[in-house]
C-alpha positions as CSV (number, residue, x, y, z in Angstrom):
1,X,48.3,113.2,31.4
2,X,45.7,112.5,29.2
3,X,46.6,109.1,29.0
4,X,46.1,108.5,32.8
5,X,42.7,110.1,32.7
6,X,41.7,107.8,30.6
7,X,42.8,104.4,31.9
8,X,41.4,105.9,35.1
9,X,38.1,106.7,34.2
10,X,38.1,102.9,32.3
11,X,39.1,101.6,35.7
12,X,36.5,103.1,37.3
13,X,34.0,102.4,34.5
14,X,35.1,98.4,35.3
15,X,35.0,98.4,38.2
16,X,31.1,100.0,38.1
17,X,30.5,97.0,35.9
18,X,32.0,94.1,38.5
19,X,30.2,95.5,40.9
20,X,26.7,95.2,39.0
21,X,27.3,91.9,37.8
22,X,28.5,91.0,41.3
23,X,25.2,92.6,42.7
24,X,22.9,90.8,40.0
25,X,24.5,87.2,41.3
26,X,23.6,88.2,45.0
27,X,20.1,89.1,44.0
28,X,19.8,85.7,42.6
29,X,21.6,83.7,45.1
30,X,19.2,85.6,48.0
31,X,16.0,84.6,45.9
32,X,17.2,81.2,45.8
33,X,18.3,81.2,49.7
34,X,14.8,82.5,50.3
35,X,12.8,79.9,48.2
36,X,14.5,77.0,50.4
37,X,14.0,78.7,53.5
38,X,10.6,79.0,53.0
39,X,11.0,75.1,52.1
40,X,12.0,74.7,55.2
41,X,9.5,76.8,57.4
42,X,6.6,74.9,55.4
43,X,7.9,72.0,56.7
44,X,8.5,72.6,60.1
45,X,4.6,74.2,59.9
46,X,3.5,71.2,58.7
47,X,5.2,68.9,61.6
48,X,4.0,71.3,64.2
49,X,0.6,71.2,62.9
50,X,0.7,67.4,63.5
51,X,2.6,67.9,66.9
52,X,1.2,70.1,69.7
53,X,3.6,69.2,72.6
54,X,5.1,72.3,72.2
55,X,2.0,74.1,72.3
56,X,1.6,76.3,76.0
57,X,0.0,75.1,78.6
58,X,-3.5,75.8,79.5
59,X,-3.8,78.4,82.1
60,X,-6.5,76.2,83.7
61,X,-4.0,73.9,84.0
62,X,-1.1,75.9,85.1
63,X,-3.9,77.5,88.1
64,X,-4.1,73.6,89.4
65,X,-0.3,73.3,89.5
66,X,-0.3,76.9,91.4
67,X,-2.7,75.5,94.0
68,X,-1.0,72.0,94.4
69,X,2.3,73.8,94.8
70,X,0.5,76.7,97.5
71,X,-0.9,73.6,99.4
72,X,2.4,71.7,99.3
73,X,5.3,74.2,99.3
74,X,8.6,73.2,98.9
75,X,10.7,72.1,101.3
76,X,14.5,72.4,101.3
77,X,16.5,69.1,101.7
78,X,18.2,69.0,105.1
């Protein structure tokens, strides 16, 4: 009986021990993931910076499209 208590409680003490090391590698493998993810986002700031077309438009402009489309509404093809 004692004999099974032991290789239990050495099974159990393993597997505490995989699961560390396997939590220490995910630690490091996130920190890495979020190093070239911020890569990446300095990037794309960098190319939006230099590109506004995606920017919103101006709500100057969109009241002059809402007036042009009040004074012209749409009319269904026949």
């Amino acid at each position: 009986m004692k004999l099974v208590a032991l290789l239990l409680f050495i099974m159990v003490i393993l597997t505490l021990i995989n699961g560390l090391v396997f939590m220490k590698k995910l630690i490091k493998l996130q920190k890495e993931n979020n190093k070239l993810l911020q890569k990446i986002a300095e990037k794309e700031n960098i190319n939006s910076n230099k590109k506004e077309d995606n920017a919103p438009m101006p709500h100057t402009e969109l009241e002059k499209y809402k007036t042009q489309f009040m004074q012209n509404p749409y009319q269904p093809p026949k």
